[in-house]
PyMOL Python script that loads the backbone (N, CA, C, O; Angstrom):
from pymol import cmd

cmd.read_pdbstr("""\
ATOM      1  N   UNK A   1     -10.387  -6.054  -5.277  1.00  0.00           N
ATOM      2  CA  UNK A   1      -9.182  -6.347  -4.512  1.00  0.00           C
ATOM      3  C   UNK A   1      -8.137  -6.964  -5.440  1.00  0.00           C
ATOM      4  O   UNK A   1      -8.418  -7.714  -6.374  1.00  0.00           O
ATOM      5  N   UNK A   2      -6.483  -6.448  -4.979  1.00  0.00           N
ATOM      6  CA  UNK A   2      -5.707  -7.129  -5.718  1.00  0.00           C
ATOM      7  C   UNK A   2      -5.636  -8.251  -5.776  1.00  0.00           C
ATOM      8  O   UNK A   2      -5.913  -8.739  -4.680  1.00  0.00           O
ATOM      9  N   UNK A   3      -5.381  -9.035  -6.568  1.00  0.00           N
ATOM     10  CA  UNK A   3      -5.625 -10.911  -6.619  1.00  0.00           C
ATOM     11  C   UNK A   3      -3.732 -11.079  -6.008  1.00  0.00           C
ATOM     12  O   UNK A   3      -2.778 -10.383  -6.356  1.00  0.00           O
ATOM     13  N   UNK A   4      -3.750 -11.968  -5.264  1.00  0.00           N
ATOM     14  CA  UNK A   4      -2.437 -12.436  -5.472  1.00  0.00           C
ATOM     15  C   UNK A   4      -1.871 -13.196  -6.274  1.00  0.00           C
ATOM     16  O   UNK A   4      -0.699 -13.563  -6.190  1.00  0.00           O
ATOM     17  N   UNK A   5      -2.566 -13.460  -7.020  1.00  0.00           N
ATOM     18  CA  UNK A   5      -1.564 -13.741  -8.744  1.00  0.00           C
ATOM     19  C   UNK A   5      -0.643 -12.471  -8.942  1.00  0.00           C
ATOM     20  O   UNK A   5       0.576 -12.584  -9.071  1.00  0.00           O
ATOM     21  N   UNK A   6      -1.140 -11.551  -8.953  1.00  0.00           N
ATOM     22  CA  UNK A   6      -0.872 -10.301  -9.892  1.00  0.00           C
ATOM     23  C   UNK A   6       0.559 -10.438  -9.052  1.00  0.00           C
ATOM     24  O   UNK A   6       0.812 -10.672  -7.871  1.00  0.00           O
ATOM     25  N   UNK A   7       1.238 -10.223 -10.032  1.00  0.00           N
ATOM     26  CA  UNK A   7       2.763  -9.405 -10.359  1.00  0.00           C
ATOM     27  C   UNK A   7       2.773  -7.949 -10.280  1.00  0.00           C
ATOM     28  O   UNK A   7       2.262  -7.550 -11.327  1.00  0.00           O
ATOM     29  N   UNK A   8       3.114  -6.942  -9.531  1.00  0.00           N
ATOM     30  CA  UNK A   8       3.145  -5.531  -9.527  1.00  0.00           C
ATOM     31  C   UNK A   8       4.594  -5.140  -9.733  1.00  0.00           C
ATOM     32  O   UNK A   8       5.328  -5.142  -8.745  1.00  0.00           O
ATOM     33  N   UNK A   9       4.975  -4.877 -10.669  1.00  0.00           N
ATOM     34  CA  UNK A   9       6.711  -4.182 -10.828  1.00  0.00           C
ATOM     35  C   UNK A   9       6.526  -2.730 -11.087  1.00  0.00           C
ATOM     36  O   UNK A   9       5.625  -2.193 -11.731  1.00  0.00           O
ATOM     37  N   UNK A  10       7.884  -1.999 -10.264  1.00  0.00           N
ATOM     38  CA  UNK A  10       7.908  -0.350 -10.600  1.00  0.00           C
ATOM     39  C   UNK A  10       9.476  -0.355 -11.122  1.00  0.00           C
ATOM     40  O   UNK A  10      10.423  -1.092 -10.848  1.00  0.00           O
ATOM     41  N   UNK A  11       9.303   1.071 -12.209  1.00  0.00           N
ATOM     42  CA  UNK A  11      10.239   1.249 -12.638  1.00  0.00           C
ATOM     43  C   UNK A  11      10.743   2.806 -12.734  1.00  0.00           C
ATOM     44  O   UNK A  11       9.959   3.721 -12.985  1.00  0.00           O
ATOM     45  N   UNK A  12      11.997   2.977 -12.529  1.00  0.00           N
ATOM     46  CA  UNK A  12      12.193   4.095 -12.607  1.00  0.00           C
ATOM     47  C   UNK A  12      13.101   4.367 -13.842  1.00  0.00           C
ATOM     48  O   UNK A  12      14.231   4.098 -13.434  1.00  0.00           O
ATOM     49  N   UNK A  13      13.163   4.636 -14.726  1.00  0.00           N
ATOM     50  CA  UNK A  13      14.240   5.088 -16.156  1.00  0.00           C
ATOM     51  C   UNK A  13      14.470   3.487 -16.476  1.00  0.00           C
ATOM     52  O   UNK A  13      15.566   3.060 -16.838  1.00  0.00           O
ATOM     53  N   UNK A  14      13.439   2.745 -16.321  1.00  0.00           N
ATOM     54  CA  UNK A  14      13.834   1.317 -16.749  1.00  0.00           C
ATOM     55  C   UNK A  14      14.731   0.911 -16.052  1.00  0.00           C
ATOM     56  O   UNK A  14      15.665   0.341 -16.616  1.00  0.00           O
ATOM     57  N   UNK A  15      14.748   1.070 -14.564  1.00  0.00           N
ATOM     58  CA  UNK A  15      15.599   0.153 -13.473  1.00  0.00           C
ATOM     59  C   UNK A  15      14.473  -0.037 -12.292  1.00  0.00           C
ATOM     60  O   UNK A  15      13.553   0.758 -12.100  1.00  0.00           O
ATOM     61  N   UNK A  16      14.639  -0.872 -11.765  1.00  0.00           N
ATOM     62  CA  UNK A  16      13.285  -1.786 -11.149  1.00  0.00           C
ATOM     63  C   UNK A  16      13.710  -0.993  -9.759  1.00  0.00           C
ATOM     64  O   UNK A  16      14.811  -1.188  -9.244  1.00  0.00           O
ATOM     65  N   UNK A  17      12.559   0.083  -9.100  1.00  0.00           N
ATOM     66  CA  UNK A  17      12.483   0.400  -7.786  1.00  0.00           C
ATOM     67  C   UNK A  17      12.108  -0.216  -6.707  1.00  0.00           C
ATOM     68  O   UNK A  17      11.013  -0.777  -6.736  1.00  0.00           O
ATOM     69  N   UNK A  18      12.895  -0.267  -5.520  1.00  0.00           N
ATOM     70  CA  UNK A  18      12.669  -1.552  -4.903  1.00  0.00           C
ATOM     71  C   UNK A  18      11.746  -0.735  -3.517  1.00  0.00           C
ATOM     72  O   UNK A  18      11.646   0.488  -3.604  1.00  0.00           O
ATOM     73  N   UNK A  19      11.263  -1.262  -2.593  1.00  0.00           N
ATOM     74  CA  UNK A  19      11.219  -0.876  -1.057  1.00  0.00           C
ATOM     75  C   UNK A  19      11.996  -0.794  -1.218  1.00  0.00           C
ATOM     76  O   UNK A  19      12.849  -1.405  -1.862  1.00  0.00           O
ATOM     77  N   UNK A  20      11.861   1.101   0.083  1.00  0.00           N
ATOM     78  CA  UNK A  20      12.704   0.946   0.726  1.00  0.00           C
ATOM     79  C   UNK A  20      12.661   2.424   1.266  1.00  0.00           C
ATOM     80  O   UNK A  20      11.840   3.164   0.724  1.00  0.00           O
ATOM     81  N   UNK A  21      13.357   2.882   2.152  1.00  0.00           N
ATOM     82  CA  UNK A  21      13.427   4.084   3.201  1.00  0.00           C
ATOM     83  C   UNK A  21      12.862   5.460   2.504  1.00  0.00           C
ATOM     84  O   UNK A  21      12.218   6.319   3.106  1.00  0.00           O
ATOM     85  N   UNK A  22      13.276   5.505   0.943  1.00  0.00           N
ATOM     86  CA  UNK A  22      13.217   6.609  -0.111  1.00  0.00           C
ATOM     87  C   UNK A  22      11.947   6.446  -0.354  1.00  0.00           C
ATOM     88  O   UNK A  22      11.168   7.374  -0.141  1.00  0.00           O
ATOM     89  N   UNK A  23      11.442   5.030  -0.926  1.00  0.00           N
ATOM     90  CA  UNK A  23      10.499   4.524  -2.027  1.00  0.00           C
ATOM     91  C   UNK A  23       9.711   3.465  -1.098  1.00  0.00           C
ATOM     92  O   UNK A  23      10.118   2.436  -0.560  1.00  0.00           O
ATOM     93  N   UNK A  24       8.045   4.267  -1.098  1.00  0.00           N
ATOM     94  CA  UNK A  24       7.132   2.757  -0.252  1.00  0.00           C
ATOM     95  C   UNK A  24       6.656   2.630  -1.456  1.00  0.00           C
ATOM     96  O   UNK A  24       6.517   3.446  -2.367  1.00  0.00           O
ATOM     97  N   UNK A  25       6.265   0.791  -1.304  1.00  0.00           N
ATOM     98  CA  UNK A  25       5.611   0.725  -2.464  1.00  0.00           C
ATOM     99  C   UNK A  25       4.007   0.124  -2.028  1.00  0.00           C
ATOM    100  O   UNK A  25       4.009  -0.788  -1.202  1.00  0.00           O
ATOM    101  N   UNK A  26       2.760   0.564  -2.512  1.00  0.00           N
ATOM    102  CA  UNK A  26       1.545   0.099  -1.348  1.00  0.00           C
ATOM    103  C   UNK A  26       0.830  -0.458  -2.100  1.00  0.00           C
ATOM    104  O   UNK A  26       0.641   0.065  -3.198  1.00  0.00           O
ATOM    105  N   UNK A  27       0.245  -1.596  -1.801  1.00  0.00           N
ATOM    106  CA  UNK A  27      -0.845  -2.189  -2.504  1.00  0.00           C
ATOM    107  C   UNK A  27      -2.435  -1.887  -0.923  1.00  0.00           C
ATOM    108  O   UNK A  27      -2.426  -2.330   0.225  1.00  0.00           O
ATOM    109  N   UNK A  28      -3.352  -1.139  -1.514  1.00  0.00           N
ATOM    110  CA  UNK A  28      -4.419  -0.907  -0.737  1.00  0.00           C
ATOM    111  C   UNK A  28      -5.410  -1.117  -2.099  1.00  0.00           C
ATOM    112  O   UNK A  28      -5.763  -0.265  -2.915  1.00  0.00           O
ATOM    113  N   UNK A  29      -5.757  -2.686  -2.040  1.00  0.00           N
ATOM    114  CA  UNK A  29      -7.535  -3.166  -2.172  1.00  0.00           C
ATOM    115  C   UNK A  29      -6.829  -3.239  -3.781  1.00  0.00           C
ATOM    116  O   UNK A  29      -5.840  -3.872  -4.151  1.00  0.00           O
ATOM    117  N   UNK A  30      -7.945  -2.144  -4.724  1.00  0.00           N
ATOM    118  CA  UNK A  30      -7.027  -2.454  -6.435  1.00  0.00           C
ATOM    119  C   UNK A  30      -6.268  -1.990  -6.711  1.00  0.00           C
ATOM    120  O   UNK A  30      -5.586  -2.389  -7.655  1.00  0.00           O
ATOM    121  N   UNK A  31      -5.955  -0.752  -5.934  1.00  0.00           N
ATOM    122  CA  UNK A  31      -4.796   0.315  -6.182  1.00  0.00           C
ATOM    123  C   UNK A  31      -3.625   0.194  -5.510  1.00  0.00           C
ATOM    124  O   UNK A  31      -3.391  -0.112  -4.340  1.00  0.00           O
ATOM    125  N   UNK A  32      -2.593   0.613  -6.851  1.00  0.00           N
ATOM    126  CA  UNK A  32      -0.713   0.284  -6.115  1.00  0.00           C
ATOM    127  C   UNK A  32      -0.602   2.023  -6.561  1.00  0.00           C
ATOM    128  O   UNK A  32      -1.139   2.641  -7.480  1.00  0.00           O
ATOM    129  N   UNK A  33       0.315   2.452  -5.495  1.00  0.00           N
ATOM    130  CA  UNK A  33       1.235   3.322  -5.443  1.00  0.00           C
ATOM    131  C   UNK A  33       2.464   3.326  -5.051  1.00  0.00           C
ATOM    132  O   UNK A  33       2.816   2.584  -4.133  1.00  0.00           O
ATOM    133  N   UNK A  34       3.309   4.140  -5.661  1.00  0.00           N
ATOM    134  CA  UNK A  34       4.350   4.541  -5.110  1.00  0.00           C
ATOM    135  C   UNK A  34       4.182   5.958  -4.569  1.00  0.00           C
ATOM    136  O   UNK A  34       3.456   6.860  -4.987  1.00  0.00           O
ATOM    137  N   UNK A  35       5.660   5.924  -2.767  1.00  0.00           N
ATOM    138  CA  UNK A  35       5.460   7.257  -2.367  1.00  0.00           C
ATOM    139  C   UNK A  35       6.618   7.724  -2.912  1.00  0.00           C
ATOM    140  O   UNK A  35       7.277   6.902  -3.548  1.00  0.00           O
ATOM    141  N   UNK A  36       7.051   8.892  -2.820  1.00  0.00           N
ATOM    142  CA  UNK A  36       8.547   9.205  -2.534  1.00  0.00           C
ATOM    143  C   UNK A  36       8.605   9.933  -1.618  1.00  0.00           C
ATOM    144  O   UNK A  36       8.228  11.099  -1.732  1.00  0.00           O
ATOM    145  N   UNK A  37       9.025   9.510  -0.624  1.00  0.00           N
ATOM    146  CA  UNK A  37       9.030  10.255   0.645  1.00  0.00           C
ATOM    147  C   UNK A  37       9.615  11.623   1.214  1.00  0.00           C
ATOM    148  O   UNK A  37       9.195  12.400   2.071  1.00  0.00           O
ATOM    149  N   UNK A  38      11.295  11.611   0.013  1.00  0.00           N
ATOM    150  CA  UNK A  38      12.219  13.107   0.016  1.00  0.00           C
ATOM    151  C   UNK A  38      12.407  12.907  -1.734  1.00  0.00           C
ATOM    152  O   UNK A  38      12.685  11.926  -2.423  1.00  0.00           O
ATOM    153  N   UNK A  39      12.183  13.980  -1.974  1.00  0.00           N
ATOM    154  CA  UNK A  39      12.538  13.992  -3.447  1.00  0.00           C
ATOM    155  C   UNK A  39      13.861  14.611  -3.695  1.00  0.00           C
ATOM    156  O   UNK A  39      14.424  15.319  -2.860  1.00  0.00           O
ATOM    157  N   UNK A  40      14.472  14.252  -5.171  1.00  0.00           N
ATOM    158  CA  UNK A  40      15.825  14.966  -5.561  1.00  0.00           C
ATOM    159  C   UNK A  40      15.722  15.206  -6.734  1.00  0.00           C
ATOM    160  O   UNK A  40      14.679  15.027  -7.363  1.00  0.00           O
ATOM    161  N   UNK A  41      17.172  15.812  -7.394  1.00  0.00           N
ATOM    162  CA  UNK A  41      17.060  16.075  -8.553  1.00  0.00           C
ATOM    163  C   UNK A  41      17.099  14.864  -9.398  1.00  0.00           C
ATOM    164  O   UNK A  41      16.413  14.743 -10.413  1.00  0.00           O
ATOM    165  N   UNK A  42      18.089  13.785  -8.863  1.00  0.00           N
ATOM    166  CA  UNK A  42      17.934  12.769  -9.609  1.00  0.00           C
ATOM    167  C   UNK A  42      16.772  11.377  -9.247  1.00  0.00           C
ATOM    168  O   UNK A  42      16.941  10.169  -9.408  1.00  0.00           O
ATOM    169  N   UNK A  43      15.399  12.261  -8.624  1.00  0.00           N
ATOM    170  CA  UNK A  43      14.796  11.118  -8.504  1.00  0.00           C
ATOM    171  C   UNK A  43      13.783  12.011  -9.720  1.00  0.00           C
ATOM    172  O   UNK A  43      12.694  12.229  -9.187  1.00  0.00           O
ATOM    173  N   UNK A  44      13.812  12.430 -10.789  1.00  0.00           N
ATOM    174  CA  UNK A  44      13.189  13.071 -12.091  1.00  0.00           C
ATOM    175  C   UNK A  44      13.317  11.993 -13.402  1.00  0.00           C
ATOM    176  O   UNK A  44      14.342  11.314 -13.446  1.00  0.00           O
ATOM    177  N   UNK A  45      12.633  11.879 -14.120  1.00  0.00           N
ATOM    178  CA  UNK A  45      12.157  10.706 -15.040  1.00  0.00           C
ATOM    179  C   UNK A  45      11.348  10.188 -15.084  1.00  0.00           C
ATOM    180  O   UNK A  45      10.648  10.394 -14.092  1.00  0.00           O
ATOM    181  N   UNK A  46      10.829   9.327 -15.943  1.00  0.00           N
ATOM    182  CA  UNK A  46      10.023   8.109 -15.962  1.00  0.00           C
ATOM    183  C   UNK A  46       9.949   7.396 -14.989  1.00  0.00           C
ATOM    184  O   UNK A  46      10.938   7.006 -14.369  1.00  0.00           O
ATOM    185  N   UNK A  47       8.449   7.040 -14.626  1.00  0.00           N
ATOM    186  CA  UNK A  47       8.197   6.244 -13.840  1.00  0.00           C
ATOM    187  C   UNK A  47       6.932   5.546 -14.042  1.00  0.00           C
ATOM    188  O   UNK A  47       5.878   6.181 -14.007  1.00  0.00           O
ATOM    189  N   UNK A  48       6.962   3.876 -14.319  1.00  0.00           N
ATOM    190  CA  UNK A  48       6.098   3.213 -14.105  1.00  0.00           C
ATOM    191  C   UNK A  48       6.129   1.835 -13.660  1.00  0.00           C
ATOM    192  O   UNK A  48       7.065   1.135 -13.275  1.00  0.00           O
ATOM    193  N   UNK A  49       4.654   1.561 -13.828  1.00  0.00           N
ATOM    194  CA  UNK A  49       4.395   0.268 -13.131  1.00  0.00           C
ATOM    195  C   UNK A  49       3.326  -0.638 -13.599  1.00  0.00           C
ATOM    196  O   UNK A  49       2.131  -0.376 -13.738  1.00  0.00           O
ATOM    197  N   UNK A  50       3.987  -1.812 -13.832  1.00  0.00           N
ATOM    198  CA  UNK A  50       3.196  -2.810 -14.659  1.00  0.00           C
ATOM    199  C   UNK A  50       2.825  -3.468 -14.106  1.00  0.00           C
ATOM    200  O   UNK A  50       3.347  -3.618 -13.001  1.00  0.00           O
ATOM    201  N   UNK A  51       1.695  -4.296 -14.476  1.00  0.00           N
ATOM    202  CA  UNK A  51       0.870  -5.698 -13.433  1.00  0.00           C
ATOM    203  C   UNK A  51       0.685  -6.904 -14.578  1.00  0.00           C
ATOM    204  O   UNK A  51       0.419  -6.845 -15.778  1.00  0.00           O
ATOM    205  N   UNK A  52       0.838  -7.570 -14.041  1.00  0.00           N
ATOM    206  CA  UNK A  52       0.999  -8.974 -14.899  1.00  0.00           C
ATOM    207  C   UNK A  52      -0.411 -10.440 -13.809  1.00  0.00           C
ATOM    208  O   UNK A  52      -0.794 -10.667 -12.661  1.00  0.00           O
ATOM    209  N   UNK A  53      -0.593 -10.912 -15.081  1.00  0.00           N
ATOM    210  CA  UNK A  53      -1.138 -11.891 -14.150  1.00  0.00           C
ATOM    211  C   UNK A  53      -1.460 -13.312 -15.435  1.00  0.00           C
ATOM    212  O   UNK A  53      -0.913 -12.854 -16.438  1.00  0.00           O
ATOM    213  N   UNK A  54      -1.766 -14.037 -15.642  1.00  0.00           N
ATOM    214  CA  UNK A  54      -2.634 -15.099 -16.379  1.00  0.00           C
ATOM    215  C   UNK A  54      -2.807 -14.511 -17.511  1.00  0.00           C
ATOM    216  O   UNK A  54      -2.299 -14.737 -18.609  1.00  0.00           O
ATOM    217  N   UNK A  55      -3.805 -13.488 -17.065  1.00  0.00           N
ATOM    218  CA  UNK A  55      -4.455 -13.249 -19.078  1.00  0.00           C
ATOM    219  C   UNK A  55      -3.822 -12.122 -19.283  1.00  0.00           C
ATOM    220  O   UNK A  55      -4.445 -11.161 -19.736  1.00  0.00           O
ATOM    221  N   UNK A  56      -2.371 -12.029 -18.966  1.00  0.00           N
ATOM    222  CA  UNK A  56      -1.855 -10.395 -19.985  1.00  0.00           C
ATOM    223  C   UNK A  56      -1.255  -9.729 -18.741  1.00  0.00           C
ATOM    224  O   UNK A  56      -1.358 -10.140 -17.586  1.00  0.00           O
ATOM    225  N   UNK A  57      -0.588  -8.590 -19.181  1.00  0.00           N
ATOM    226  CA  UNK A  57       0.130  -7.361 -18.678  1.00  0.00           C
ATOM    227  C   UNK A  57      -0.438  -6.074 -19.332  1.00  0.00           C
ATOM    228  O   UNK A  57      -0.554  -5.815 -20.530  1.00  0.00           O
ATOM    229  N   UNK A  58      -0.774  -5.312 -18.210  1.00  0.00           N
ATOM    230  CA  UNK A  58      -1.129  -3.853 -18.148  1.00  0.00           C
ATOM    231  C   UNK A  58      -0.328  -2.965 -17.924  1.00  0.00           C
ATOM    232  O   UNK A  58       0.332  -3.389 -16.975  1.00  0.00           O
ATOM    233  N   UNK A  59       0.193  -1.583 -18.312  1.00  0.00           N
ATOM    234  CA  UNK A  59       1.375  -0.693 -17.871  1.00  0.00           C
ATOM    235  C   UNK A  59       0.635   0.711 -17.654  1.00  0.00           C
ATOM    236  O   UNK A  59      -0.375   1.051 -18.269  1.00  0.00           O
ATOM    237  N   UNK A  60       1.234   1.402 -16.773  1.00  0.00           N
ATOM    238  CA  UNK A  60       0.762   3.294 -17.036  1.00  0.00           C
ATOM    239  C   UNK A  60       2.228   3.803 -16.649  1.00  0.00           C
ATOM    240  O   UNK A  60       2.972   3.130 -15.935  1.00  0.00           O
ATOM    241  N   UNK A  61       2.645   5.273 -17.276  1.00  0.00           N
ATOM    242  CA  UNK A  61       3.543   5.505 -16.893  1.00  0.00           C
ATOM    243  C   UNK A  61       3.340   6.959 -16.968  1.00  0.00           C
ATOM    244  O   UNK A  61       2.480   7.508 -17.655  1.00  0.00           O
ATOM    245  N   UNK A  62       4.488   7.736 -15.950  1.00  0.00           N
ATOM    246  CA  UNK A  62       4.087   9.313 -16.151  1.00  0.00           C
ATOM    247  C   UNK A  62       5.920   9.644 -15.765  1.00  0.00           C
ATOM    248  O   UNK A  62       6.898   8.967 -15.449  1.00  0.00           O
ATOM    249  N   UNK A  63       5.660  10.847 -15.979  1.00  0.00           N
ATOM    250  CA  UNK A  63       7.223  11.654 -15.938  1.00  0.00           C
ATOM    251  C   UNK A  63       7.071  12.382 -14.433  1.00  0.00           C
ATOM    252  O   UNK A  63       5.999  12.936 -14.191  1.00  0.00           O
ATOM    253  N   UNK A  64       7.787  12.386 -13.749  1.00  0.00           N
ATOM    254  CA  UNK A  64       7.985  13.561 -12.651  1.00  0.00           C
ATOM    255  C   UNK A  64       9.447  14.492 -12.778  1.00  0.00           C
ATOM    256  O   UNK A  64      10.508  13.868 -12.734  1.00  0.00           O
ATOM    257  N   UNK A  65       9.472  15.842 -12.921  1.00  0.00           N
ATOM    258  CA  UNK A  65      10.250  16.778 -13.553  1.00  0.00           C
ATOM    259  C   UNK A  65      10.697  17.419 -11.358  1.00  0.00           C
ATOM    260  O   UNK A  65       9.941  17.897 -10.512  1.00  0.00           O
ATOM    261  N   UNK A  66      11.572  17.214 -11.321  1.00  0.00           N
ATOM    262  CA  UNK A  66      11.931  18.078  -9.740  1.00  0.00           C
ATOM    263  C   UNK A  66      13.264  18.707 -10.081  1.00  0.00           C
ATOM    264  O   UNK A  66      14.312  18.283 -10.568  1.00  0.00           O
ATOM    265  N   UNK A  67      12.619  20.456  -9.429  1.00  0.00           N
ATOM    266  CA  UNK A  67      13.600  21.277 -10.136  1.00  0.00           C
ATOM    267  C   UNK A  67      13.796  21.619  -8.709  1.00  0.00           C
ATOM    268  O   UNK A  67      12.991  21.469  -7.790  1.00  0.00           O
ATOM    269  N   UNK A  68      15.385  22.259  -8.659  1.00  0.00           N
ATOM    270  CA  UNK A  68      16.110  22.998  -7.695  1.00  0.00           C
ATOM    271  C   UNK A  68      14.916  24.128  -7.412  1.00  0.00           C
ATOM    272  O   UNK A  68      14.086  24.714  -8.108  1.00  0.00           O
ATOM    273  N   UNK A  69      15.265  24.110  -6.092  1.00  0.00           N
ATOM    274  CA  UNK A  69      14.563  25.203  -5.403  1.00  0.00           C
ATOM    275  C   UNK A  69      15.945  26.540  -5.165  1.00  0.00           C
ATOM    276  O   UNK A  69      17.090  26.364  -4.749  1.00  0.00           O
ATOM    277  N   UNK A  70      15.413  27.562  -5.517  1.00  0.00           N
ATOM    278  CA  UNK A  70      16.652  28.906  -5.309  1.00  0.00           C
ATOM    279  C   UNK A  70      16.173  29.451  -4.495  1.00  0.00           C
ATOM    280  O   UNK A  70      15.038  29.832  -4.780  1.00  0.00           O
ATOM    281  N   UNK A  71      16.607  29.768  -3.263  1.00  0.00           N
ATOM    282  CA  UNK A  71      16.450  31.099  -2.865  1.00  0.00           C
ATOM    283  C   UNK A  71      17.416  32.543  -3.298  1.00  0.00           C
ATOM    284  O   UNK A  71      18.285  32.781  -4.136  1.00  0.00           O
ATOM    285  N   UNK A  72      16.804  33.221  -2.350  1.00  0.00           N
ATOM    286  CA  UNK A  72      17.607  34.404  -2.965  1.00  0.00           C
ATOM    287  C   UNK A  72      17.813  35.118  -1.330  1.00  0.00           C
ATOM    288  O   UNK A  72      16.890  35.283  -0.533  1.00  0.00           O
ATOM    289  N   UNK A  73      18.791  35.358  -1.171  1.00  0.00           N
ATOM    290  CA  UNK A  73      19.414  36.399  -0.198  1.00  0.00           C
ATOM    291  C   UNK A  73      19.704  37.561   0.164  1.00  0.00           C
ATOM    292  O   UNK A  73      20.269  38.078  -0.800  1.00  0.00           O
ATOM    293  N   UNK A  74      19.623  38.556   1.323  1.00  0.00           N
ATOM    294  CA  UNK A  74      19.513  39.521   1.054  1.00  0.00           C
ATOM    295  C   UNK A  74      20.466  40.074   2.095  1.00  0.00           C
ATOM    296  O   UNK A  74      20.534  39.566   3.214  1.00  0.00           O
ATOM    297  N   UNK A  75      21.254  41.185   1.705  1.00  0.00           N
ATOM    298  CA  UNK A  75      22.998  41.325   2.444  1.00  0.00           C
ATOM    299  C   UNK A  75      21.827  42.758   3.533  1.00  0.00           C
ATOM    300  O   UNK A  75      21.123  43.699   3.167  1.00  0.00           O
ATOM    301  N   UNK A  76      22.218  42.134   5.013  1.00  0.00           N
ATOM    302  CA  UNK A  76      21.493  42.957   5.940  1.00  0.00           C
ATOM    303  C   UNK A  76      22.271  43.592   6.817  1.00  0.00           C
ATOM    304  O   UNK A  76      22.902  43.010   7.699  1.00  0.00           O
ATOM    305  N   UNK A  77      22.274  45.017   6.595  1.00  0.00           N
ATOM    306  CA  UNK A  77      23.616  45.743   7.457  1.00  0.00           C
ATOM    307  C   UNK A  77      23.266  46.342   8.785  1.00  0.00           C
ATOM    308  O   UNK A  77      24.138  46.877   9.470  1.00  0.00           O
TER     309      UNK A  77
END
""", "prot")
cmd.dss("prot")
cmd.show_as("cartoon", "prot")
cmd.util.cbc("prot")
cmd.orient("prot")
């Protein structure tokens, strides 16, 4: 279980993601996630999240790439 010492910060391009309508942020037992609930083009970048407590700070970080979706159309006579 998470200790409540621990410090959990998220980051997105190195700006601190907060709660909120876009972004849950969950602590269940040892594990933190973030959701993103609607994605965009500019929610693409780096993203991580560090934990801090007494003896040290831990980090993981990963990239999420979200590309335009195209359709294509078709002229119906």
């Amino acid at each position: 279980m998470l200790r409540a010492c621990m410090q959990i910060a998220w980051f997105h391009n190195d700006k601190p993601v907060k709660d909120s309508k876009d972004f849950e942020l969950l602590v269940e037992g040892d594990r933190c996630s973030l959701v993103i609930h609607e994605v965009y083009l500019e929610d693409s970048g780096e993203y991580k999240c560090t934990a801090r407590n007494v003896n040290g700070m831990a980090h993981t970080s990963c990239r999420l790439m979200v590309e335009r979706k195209y359709t294509t159309q078709r002229n119906v006579l």
